[in-house]
C-alpha positions in Angstrom: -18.9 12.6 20.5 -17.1 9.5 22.0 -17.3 7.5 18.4 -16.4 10.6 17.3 -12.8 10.6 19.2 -12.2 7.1 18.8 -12.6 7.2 14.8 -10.4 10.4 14.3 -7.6 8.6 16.7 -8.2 5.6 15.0 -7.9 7.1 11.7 -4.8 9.5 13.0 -3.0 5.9 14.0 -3.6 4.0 10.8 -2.3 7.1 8.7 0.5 8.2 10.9 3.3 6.8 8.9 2.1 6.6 5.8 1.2 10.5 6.1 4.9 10.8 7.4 6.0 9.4 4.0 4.0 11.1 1.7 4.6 14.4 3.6 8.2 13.9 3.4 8.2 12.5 -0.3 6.0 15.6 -1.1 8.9 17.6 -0.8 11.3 15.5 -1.8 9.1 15.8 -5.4 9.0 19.3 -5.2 12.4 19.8 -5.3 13.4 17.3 -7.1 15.5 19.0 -9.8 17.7 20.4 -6.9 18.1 17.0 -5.3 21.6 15.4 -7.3 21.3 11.4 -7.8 23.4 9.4 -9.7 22.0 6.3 -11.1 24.0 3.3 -11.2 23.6 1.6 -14.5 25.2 -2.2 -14.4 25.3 -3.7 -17.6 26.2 -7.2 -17.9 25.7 -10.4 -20.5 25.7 -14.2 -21.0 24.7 -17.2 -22.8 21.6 -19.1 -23.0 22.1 -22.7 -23.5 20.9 -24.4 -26.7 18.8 -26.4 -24.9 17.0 -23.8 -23.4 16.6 -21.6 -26.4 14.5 -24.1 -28.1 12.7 -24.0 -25.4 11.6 -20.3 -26.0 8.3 -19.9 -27.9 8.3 -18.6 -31.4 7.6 -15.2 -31.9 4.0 -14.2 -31.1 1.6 -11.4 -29.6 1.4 -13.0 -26.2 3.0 -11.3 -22.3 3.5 -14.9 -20.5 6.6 -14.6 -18.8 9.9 -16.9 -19.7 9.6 -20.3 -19.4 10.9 -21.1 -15.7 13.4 -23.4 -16.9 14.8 -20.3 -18.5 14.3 -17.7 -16.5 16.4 -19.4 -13.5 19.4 -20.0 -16.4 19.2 -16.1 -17.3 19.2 -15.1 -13.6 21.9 -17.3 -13.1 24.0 -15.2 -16.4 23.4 -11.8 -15.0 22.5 -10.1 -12.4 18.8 -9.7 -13.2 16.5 -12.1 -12.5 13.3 -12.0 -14.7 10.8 -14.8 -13.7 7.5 -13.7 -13.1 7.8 -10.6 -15.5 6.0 -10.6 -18.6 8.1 -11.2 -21.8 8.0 -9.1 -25.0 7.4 -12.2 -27.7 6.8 -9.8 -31.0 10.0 -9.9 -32.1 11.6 -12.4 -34.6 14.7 -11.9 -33.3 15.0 -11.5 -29.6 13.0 -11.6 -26.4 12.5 -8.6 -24.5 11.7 -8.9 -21.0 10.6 -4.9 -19.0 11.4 -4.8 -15.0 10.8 -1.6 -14.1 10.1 -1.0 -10.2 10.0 2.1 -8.0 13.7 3.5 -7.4 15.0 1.1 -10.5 14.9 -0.4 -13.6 16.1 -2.9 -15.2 15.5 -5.3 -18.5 17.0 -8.3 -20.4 17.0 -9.7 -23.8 17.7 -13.0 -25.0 19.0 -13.2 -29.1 16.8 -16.1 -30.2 19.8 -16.8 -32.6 22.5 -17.1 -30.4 21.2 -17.8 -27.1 23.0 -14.0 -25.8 22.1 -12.2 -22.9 22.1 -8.7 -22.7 20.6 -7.1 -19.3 20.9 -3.7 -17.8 20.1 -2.4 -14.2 19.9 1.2 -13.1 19.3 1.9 -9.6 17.8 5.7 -8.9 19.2 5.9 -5.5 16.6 5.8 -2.0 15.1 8.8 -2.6 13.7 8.1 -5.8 12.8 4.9 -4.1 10.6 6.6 -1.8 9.5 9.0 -4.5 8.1 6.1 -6.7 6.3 5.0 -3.3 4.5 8.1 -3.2 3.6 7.8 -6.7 2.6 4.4 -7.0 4.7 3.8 -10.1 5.6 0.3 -11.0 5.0 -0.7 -7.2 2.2 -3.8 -7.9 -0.9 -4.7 -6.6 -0.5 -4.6 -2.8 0.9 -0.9 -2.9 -2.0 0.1 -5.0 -4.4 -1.1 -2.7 -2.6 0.6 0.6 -2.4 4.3 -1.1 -6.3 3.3 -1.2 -6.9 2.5 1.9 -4.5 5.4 3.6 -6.2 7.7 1.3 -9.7 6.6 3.3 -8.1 6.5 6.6 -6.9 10.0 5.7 -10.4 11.3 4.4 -11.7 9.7 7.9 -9.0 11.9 9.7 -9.7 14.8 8.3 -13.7 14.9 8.4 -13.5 13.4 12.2 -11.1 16.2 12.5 -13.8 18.6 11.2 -16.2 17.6 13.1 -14.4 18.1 16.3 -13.4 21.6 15.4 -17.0 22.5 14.6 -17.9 20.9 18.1 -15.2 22.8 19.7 -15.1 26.1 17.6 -17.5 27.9 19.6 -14.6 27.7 22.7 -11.7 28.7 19.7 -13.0 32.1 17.9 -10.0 31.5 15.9 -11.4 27.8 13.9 -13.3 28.8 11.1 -10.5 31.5 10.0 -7.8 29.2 9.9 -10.1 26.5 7.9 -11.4 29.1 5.9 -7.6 30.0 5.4 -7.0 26.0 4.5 -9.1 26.5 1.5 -8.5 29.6 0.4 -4.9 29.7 0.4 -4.8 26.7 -2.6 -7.5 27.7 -4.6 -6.0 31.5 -4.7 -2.7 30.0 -5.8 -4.2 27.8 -8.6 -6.3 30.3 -9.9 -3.3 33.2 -9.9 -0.1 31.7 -9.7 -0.2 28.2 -11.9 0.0 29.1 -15.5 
């Protein structure tokens, strides 16, 4: 009974934000059509230096990202800074280089002719920040492996938290209604009302 408290606290502690977030960004997704954003798109270009566009491998089916060299010479064109991001090296006549992230996106592409840079940037806004959180898109590695690891600490919660009610139920007539109510209630409104 006493392991039994200390793991549903434990669990409750180590989820309390991140249930916070997802139960806020739950409804911020639900509603999303009736929640107005503006993106802010910044388009912008410059020049890549000879120098470093002979620099820039020939046209191939590899993702390595820009040579550093070049990378730091883009970021110091326009306002996006690529390094680290996996280039697009198909193409015979530019490189393409994708950085999406959660609440934004952005990309750039280098003319393998000219040495031009092209980038845009569009920024979603907070909300679709958070939003992105909640659905781990384009948020990396370490994200990933936290919606895990809340996910467990929430399954913990929740069968600790089961536990306790069976241990307390017979002092609460009302327990196995409202749980029976828990379950109920979303498998009667997928089954009737989600066509």
């Amino acid at each position: 009974m006493k392991q039994l408290h200390t793991w549903h606290w434990m669990s409750a502690a180590i989820s309390l934000a991140g249930m916070l977030l997802f139960a806020i960004t739950g409804i911020t997704l639900n509603h999303a059509a009736s929640i107005s954003a503006q993106p802010v798109v910044t388009d912008s270009t410059g020049r890549l230096p000879p120098a470093l566009l002979r620099r820039l491998p020939a046209p191939n089916d590899g993702h390595a990202p820009l040579p550093a060299a070049v990378a730091s010479a883009v970021a110091a064109a326009v306002p996006v800074d690529p390094a680290g991001h996996a280039a697009d090296w198909t193409d015979e006549e530019e490189v393409y280089v994708a950085m999406p992230g959660p609440g934004r996106d952005a990309w750039v592409a280098i003319d393998r002719t000219s040495g031009a840079i092209t980038a845009e940037s569009t920024d979603r806004g907070w909300i679709s920040y958070l939003n992105d959180l909640h659905k781990g898109r384009n948020t990396g590695s370490a994200w990933f492996w936290f919606i895990d690891l809340f996910a467990l600490a929430c399954v913990i919660f929740t069968l600790t938290g089961l536990f306790l009610l069976q241990l307390h139920a017979r002092h609460r007539p009302s327990t196995w209604p409202l749980v029976g109510l828990s379950l109920a209630l979303p498998v009667l409104l997928a089954l009737f009302f989600i066509h």
